[in-house]
N, C-alpha and C positions, 0 to 999 in steps of 0.2 A: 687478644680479643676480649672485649666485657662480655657479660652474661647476664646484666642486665634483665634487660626484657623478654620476656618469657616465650621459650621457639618450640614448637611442637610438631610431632610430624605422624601424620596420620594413615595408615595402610591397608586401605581397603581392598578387601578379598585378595591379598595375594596370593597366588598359585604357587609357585616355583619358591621354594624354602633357598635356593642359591639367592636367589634373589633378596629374602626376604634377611639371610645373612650381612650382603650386602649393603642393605640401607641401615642396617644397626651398626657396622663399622663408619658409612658415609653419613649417618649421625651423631656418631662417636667423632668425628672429625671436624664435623661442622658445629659444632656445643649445641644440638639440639638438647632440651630440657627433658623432656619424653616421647615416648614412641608409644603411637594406641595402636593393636592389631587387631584390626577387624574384620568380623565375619571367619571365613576360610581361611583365613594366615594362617600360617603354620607360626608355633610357639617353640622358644628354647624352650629346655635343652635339646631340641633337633640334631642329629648328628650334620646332617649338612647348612645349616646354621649355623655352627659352633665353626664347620669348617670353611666358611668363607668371612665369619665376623671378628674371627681374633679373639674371641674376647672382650668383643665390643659387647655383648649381648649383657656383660657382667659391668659393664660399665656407665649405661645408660638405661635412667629405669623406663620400664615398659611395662602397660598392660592392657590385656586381651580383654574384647569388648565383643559380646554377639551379634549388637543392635547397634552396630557403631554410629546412627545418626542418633542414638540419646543421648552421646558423648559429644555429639557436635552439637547438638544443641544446648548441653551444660558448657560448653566450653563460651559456646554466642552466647550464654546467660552472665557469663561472667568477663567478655568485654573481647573477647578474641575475634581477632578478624579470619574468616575460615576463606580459605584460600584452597581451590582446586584447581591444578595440574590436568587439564584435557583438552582438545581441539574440539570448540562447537563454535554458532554463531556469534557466542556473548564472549570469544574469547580475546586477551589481548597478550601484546607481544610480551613477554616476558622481561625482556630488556624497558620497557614504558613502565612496567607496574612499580608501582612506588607502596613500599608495605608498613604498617602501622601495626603496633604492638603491643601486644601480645599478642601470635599469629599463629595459626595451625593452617598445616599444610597436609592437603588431602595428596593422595599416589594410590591409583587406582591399578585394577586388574589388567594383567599381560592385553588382554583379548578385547575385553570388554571395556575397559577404560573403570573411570570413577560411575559410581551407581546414579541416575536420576534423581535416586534419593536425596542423596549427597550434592550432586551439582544444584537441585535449589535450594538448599540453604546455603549456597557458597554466595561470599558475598564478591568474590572477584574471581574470575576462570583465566586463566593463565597458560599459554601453548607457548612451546619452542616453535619456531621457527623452520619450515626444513626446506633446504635447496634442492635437493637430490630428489629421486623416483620413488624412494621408501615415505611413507608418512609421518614415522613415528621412531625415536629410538627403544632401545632397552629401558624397561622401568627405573632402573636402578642406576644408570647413565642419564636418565632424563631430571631424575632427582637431585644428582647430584649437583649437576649443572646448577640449577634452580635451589637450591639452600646455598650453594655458596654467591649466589647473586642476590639473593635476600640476606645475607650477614654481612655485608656490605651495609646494609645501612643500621645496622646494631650499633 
């Protein structure tokens, strides 16, 4: 796989530190460039971090943002298509979206989804799909889906 084009992956307020272990191995797998944690994320070295990422945490650089829409915003300053992961009106199939690069990829909170903040500067919203009675998967399953369907066009 090239690495090229520069893949970013953004995690807004996560809660659940399994979780947020999680997207640092499923970044580490899918050659994301960097991981911004923002807000409420929990930060390595987390003991349960450590314990679901492998090692991934030491592999992929990352770092922690308070204000994380001033990071989305330098990142649009500097040509990144910022991309959020949530079910609203403006959203499109996932499978349809065709992604342009340099791309940052918003992953919002268990509960609350991506902040308002964040979904308008996003410049495309992106939802799975879901058949079943539930609305929504696991953060951290929904991601991963979704970066490896965007390295695909890497």
């Amino acid at each position: 796989m090239k690495r090229t084009p520069s893949f970013v992956l953004i995690l807004d307020n996560i809660r659940s530190l399994f979780n947020v272990g999680s997207l640092f191995r499923l970044a580490d797998g899918a050659g994301v460039d960097k991981i911004y944690l923002g807000g409420i994320t929990g930060q390595p070295p987390a003991p349960k971090i450590i314990k679901v990422s492998l090692g991934a945490e030491k592999s992929v650089p990352w770092e922690h943002c308070w204000q994380i829409w001033r990071k989305v915003d330098e990142l649009k300053k500097q040509g990144y298509q910022i991309v959020a992961m949530e079910q609203t009106k403006k959203s499109i199939d996932y499978l349809k979206f065709e992604p342009k690069f340099p791309l940052a990829l918003i992953i919002g909170n268990e509960v609350s989804g991506v902040s308002p903040t964040l979904l308008k500067r996003a410049d495309k919203i992106i939802e799975l799909p879901m058949a079943g009675i539930k609305e929504s998967l696991n953060v951290a399953t929904a991601a991963g889906i979704a970066l490896y369907k965007i390295n695909e066009f890497r």
